[in-house]
N, C-alpha and C positions, 0 to 999 in steps of 0.2 A: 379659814384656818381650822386644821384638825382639834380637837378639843380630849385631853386623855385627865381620867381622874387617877394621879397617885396614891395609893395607901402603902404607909410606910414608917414603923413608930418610933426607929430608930432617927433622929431630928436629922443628923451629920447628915445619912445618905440621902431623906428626903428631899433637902435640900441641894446637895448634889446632883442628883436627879433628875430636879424640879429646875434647876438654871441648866442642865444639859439639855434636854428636850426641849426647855424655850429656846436655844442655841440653834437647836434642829429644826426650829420652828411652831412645836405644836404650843397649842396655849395649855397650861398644867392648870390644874387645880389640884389643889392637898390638901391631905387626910390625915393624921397623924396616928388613927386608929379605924377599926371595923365597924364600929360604932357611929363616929366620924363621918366617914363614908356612905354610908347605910343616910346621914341624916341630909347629907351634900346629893346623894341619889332623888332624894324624894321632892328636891327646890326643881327650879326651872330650869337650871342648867341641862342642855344636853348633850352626853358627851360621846365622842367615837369610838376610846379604847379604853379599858380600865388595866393599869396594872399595879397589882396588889404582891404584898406580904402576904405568906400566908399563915406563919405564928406571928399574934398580936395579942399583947395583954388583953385580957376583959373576956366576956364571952362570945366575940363577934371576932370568927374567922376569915383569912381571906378567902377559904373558899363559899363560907357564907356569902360574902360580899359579890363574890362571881356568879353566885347560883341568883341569888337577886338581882343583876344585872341583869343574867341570862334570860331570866323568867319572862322579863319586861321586854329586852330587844337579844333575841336568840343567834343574831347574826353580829354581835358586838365582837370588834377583836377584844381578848379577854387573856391576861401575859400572867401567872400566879408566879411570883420568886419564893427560892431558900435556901439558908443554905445547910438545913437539912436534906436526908433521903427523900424522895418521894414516899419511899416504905414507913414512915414516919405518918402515914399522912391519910385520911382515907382517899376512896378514889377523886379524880378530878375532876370539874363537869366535862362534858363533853364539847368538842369543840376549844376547849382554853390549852396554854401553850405554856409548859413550864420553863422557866430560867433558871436557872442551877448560881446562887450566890456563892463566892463572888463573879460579878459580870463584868465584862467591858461595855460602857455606852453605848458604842457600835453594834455589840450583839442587841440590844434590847431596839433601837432604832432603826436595826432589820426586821427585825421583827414585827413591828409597827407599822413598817410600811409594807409587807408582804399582802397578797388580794388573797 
């Protein structure tokens, strides 16, 4: 089973998310913050895809959170949402795939599964 960590601080959509992608099969683990996530990255879990918020209260961005993934496994699928501008934002790592909030499920679970 695929294994994808959500960051997501907004609780409603995490959750929504989190029961849709189990729906599609992968197993979720959730984040509620960058912080969060940063401390779920560093256990044993190993995950396939991370997709992140990328404004999140505190000082731990999602694209902190991508670039931290990155660092460790550089071929990670890596999905950053918002539903800000990109222009809002500095650049994105390389390799990560933005989602433009609000999304349909479908979009973000093609995404997912794209090689």
């Amino acid at each position: 089973m695929t294994t994808v960590l959500l960051v997501e601080d907004e609780a409603d959509l995490l959750s929504l998310v989190s029961e849709a992608l189990a729906h599609h099969g992968w197993d979720v683990t959730e984040a509620e913050s960058g912080h969060k996530a940063l401390e779920k990255l560093r256990g044993d879990c190993a995950f396939d895809a991370l997709v992140t918020d990328i404004a999140m209260p505190g000082n731990v961005s999602g694209i902190d959170v991508a670039n931290a993934v990155l660092e460790r496994r550089p071929g990670m699928r890596v999905i950053l949402t918002s539903g800000h501008p990109l222009s809002n934002f500095p650049p994105l790592p390389t390799n990560a795939l933005f989602l433009s909030k609000p999304y349909r499920v479908k979009q973000l679970v093609e995404l997912l599964r794209e090689n």
